[in-house]
Kinemage of the C-alpha trace (Angstrom):
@kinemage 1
@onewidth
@group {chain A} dominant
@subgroup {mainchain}
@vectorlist {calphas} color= white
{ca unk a 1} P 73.405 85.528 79.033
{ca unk a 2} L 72.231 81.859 79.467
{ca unk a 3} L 75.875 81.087 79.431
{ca unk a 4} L 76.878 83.654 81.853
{ca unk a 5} L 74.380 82.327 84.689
{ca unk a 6} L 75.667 78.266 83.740
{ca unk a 7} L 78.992 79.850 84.802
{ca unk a 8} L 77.557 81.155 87.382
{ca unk a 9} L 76.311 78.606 89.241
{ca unk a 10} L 80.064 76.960 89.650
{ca unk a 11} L 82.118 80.178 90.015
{ca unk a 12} L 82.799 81.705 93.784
{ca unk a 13} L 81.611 85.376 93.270
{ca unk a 14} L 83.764 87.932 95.316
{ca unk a 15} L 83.719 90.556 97.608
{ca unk a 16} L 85.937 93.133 97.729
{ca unk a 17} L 86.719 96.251 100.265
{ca unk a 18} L 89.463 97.389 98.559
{ca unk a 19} L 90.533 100.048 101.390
{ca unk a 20} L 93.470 102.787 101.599
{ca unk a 21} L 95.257 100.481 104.933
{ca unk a 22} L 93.572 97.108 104.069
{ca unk a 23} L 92.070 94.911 101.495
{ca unk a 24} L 89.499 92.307 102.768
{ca unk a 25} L 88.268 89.366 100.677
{ca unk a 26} L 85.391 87.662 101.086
{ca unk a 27} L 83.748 84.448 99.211
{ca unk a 28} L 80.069 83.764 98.883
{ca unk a 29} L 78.266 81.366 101.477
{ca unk a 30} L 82.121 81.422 103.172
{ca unk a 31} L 82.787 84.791 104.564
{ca unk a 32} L 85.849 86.841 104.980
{ca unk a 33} L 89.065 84.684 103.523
{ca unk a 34} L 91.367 87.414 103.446
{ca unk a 35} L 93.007 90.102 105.635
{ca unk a 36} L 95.814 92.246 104.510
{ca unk a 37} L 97.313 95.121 104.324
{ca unk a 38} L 96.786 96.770 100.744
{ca unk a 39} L 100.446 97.148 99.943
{ca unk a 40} L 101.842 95.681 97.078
{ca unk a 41} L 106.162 94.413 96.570
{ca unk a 42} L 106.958 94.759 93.130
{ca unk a 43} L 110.603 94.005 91.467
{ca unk a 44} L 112.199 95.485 88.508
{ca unk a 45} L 114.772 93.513 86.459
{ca unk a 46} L 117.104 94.949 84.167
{ca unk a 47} L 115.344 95.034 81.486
{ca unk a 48} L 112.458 96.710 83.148
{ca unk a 49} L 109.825 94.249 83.393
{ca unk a 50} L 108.235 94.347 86.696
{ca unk a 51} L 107.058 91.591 88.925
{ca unk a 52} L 105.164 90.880 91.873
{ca unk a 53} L 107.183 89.942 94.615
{ca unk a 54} L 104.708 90.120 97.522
{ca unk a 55} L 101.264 91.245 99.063
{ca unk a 56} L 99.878 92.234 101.827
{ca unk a 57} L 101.718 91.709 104.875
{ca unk a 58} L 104.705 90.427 103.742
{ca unk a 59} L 105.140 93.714 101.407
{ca unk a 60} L 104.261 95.832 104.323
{ca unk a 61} L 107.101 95.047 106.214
{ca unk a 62} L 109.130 96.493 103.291
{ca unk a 63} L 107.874 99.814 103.694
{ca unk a 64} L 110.632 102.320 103.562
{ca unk a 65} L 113.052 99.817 103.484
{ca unk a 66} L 113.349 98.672 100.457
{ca unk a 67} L 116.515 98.901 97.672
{ca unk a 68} L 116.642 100.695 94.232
{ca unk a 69} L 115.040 98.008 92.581
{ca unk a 70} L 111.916 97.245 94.907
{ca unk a 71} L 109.082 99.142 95.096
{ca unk a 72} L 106.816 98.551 97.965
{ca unk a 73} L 103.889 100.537 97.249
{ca unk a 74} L 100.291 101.599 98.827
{ca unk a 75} L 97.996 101.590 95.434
{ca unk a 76} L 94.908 103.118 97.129
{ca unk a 77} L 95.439 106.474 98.436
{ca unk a 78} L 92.846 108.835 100.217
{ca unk a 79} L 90.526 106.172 99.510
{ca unk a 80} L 90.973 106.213 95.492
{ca unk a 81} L 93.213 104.299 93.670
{ca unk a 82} L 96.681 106.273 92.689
{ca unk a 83} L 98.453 103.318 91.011
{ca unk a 84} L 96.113 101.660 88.551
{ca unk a 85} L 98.807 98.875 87.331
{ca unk a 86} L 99.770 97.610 90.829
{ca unk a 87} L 95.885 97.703 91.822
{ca unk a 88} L 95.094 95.278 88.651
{ca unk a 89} L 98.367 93.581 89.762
{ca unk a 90} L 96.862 92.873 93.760
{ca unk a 91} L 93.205 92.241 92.506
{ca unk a 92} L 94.467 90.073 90.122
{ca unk a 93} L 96.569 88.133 92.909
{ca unk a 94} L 94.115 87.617 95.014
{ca unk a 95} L 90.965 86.455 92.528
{ca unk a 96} L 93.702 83.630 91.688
{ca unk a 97} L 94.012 83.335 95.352
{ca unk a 98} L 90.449 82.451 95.978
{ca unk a 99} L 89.374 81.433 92.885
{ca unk a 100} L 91.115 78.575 92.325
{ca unk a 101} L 89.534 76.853 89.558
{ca unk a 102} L 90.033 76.735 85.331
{ca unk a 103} L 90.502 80.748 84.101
{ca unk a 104} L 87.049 79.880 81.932
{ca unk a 105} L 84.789 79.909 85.395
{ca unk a 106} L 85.420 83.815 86.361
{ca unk a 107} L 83.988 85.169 89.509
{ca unk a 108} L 81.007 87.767 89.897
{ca unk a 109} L 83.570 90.592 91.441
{ca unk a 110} L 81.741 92.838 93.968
{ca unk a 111} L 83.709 95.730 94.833
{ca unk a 112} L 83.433 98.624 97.542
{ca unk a 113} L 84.117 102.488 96.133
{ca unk a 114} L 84.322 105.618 98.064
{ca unk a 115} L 81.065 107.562 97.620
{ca unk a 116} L 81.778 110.592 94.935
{ca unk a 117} L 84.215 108.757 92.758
{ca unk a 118} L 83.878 110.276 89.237
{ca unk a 119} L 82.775 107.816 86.048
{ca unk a 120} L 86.305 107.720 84.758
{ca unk a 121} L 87.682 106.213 88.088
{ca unk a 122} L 84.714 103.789 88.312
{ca unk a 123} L 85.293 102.554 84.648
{ca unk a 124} L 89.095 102.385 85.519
{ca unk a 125} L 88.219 100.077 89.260
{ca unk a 126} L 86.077 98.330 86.647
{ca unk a 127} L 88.171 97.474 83.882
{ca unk a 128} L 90.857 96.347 86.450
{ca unk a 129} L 88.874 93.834 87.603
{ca unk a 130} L 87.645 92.876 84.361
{ca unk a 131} L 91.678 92.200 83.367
{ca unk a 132} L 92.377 90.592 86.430
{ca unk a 133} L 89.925 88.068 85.534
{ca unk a 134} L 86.591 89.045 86.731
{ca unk a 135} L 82.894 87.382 84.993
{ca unk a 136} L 81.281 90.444 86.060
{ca unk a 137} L 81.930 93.815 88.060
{ca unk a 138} L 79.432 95.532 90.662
{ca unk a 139} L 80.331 98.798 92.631
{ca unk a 140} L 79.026 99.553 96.030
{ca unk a 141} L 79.786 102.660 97.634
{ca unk a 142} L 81.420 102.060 100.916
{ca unk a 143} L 79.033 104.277 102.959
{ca unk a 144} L 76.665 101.774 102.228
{ca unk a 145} L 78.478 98.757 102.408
{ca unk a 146} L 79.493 100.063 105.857
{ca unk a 147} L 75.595 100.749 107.008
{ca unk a 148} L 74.593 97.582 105.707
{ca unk a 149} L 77.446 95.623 107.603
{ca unk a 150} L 76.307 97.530 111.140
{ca unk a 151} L 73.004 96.117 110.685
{ca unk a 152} L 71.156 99.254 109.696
{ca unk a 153} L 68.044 98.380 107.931
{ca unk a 154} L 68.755 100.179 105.204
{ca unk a 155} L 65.812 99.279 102.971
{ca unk a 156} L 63.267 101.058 105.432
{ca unk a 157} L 61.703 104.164 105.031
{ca unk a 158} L 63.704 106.036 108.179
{ca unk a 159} L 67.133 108.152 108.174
{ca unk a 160} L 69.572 106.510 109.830
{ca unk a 161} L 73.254 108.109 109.983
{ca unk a 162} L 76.539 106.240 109.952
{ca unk a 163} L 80.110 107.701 110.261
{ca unk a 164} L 82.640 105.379 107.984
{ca unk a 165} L 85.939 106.954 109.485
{ca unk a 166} L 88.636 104.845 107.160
{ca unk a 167} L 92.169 104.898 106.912
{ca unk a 168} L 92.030 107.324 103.562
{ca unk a 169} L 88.937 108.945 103.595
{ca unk a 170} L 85.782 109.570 106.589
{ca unk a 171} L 82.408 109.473 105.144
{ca unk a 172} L 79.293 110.414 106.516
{ca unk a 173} L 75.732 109.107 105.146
{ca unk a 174} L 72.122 109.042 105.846
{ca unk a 175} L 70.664 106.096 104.586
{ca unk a 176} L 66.771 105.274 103.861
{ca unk a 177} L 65.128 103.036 101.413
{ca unk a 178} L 67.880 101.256 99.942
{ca unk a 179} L 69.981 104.412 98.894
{ca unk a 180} L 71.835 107.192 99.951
{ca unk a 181} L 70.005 110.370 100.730
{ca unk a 182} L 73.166 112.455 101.786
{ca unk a 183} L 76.493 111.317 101.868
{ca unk a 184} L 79.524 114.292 102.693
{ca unk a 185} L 83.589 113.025 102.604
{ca unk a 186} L 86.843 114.589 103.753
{ca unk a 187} L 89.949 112.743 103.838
{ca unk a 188} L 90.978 113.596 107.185
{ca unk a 189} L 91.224 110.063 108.518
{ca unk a 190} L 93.355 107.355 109.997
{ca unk a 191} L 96.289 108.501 108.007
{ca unk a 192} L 95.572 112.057 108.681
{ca unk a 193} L 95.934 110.859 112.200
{ca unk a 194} L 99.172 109.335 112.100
{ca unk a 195} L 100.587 112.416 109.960
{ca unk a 196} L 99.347 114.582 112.346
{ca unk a 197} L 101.299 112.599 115.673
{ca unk a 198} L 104.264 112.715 113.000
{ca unk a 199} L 104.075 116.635 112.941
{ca unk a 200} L 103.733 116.416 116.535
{ca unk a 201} L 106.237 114.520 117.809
{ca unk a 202} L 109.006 116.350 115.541
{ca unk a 203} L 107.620 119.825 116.696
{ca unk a 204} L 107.564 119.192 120.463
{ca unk a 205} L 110.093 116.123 120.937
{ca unk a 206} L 112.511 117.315 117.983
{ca unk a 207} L 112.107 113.046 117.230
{ca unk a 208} L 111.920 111.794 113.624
{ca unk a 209} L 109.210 109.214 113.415
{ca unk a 210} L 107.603 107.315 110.803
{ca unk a 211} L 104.441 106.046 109.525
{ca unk a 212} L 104.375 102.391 111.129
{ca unk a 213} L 105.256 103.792 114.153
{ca unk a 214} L 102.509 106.492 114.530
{ca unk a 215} L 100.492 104.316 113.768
{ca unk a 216} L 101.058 102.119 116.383
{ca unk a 217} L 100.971 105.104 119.050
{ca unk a 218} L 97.622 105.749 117.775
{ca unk a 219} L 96.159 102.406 118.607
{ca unk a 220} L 97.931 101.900 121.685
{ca unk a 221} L 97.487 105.113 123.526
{ca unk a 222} L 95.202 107.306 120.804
{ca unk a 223} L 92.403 109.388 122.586
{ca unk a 224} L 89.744 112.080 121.632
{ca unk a 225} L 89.027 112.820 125.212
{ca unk a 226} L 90.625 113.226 128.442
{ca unk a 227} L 91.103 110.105 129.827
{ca unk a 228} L 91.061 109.133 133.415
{ca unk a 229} L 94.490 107.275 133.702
{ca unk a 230} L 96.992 109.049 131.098
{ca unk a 231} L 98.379 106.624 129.274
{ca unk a 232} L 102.198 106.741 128.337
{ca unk a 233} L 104.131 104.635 125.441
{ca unk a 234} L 107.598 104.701 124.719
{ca unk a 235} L 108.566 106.028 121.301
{ca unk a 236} L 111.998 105.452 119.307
{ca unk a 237} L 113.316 107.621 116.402
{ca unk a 238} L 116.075 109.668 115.339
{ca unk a 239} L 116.564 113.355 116.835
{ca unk a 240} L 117.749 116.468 115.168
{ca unk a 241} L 121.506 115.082 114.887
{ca unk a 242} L 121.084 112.474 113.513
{ca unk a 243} L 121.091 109.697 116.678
{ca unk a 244} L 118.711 107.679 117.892
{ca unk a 245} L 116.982 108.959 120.753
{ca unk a 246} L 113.950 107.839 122.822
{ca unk a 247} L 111.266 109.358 124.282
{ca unk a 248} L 107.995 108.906 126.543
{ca unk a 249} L 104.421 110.401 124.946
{ca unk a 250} L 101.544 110.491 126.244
{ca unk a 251} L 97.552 110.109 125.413
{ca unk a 252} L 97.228 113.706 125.997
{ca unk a 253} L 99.813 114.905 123.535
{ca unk a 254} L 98.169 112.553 121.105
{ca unk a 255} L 94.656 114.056 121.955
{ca unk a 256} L 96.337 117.254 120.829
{ca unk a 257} L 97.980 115.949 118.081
{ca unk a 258} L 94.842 114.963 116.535
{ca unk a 259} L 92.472 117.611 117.441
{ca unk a 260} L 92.480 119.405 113.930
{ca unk a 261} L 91.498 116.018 111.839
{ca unk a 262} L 88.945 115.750 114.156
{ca unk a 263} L 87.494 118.983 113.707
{ca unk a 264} L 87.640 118.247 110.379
{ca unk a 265} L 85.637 115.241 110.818
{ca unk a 266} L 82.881 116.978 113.110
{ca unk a 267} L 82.461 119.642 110.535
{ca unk a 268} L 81.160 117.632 107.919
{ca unk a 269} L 79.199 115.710 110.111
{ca unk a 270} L 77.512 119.006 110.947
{ca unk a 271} L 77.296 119.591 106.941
{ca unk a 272} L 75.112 116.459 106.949
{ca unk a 273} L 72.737 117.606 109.702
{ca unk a 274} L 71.904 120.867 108.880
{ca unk a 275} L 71.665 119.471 105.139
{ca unk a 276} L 69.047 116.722 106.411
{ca unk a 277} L 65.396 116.334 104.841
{ca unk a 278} L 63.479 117.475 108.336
{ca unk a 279} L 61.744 113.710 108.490
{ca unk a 280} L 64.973 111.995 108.474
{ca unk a 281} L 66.678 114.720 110.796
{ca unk a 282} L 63.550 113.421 113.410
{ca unk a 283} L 64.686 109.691 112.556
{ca unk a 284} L 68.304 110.694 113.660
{ca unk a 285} L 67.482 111.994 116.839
{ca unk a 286} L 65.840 108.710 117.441
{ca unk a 287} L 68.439 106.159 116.068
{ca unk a 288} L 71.811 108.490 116.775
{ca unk a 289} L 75.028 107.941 114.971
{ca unk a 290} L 76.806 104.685 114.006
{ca unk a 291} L 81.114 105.385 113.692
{ca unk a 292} L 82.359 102.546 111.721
{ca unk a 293} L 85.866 101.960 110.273
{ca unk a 294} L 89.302 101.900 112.448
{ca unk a 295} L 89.527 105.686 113.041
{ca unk a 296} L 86.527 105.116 115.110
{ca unk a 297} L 88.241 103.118 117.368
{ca unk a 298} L 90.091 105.902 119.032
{ca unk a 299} L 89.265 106.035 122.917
{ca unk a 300} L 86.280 108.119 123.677
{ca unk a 301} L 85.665 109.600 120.173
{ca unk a 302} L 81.999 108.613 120.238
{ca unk a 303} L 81.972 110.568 123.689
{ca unk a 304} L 83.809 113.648 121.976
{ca unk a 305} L 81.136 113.655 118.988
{ca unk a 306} L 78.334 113.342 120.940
{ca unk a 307} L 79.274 116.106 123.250
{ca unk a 308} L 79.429 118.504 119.772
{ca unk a 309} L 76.489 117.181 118.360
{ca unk a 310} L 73.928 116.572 120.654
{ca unk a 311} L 72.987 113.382 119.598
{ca unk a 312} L 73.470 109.975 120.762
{ca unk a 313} L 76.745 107.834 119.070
{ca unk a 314} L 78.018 104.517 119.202
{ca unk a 315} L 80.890 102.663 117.719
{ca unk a 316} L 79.337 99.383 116.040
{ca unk a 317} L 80.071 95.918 117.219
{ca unk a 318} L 82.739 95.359 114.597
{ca unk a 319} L 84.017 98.737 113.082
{ca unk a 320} L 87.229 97.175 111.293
{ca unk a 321} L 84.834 94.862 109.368
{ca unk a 322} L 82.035 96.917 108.701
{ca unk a 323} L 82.346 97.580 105.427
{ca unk a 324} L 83.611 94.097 104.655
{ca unk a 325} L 80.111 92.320 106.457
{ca unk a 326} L 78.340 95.180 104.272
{ca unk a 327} L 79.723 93.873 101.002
{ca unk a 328} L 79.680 90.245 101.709
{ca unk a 329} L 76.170 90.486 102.363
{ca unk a 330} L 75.667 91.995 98.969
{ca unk a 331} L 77.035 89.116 97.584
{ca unk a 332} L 74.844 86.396 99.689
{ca unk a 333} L 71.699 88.034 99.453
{ca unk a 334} L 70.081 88.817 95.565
{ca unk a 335} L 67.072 90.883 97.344
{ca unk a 336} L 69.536 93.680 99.345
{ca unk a 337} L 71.446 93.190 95.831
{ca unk a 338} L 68.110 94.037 93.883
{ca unk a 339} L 66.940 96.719 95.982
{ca unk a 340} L 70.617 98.680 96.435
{ca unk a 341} L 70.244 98.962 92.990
{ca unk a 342} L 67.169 98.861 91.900
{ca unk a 343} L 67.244 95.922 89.879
């Protein structure tokens, strides 16, 4: 134990949101070091043996386009991790990354989980950290991580509701006294989004599109409302025989596009309402909703929830990042450390 905290005091401990699109790094006392996509390049030789050829955004550009013997591969799926090896493989690469010093000083790993996991998939986030280097392993769940990054002050004794609306999973949580009273999740989310403008575009423009590229009509010209001024985007792909074709699409067909996974997403926010200890259902009324993550950067979608609801909702000041400032500050601060869990 003695030994451990000696360690300790010359080892960089680590935070980790290790999210479905992205996987962001950050480094006690020095904030966020590390951006990427969490997409991971490996290479098979002939023999089998596999190696990692890249990470991040250099392996994201081989989506889909890679040959037999490259994998390019998304690890974390609906917010849980489907590929064990290659997530042991990317955590691995980047606590080398940061941590540059002799293997003997390992990091304090903090790392973000979706709220619900089961034991056997916390052991198995835990033991990949553990081989990929780690002194010592801490789970948040991202709910909190996210309220704690808005600025929520989640040790109080008041209900305050945030809206984590990722690329794998949305989560919904009321937060009070350092824990989570309520927390409901669906995985209708970013990439629900850009499957459903997939669906769409091949039912009413006959175009083959793929994932990159709904994605990128979602953040250009994605919308939960009406908007004032339509706007339009030009989208290439490959029709029904086989050409390349081109067509225009606008916010509205998008808004329509999406309108199911958002339903989705107002449901269980209703779920966590009408669930709601009465004293903390008062609170909300008072302090509204927080929408955090990237889905909640879709034009007017705090409008659109608001308008079902009946309660006030804003996007925080960062939503990308939430989660990210949430479990850095885990890291940097022993008391919000201590009283998340009850140490």
């Amino acid at each position: 134990m003695i030994l451990n905290k000696i360690i300790g005091l010359f080892s960089k401990d680590i935070a980790m949101d290790l999210g479905t699109a992205n996987i962001i790094v950050s480094v006690k006392d020095s904030g966020i070091v590390i951006n990427e996509p969490t997409v991971l390049a490996i290479q098979e030789d002939r023999y089998g043996k596999s190696r990692v050829l890249a990470v991040g955004q250099e392996a994201k550009q081989m989506l889909g386009k890679t040959p037999a013997h490259i994998r390019a591969i998304r690890p974390v799926q609906d917010g849980v991790i489907a590929d064990f090896e290659a997530t042991e493989m990317m955590i691995k690469y980047f606590i080398n990354k940061v941590h540059n010093r002799k293997s003997f000083l390992k990091p304090r790993v903090v790392i973000c989980v979706p709220y619900g996991v089961t034991q056997v998939e916390r052991n198995a986030v835990k033991d990949s950290a553990f081989n990929a280097g780690a002194r010592e392993v801490i789970l948040v769940e991202e709910p909190m991580a996210a309220a704690i990054g808005t600025g929520i002050p989640v040790g109080n004794p008041e209900g305050h509701i945030v809206v984590d609306i990722g690329a794998g999973t949305t989560e919904v949580a009321v937060t009070s006294l350092g824990g989570l009273v309520l927390c409901k999740a669906t995985t209708s989310a970013g990439d629900k989004f850009d499957q459903a403008i997939i669906n769409y575009v091949k039912q009413n423009y006959n175009l083959y599109i793929g994932e990159k590229t709904a994605e990128h009509i979602k953040i250009e010209i994605g919308a939960a409302v009406k908007l004032e001024n339509e706007l339009k985007i030009q989208v290439k792909g490959r029709d029904n025989s086989g050409l390349l074709s081109t067509i225009e699409l606008g916010s509205e067909g998008v808004r329509s596009a999406i309108k199911e996974p958002l339903k989705d997403i107002i449901n269980v926010i209703k779920n966590v309402l009408e669930n709601m200890p009465p004293d903390l259902a008062a609170d909300a009324v008072d302090n509204g909703v927080i929408l955090t993550g990237g889905g909640s950067l879709i034009r007017g979608l705090d409008e659109y929830i608001s308008s079902i609801i009946k309660l006030p909702v804003r996007v925080s000041k960062e939503p990308l990042l939430a989660v990210a400032y949430g479990t850095s500050e885990v890291i940097n601060d022993n008391d919000l450390l201590k009283l998340i869990f009850n140490e």
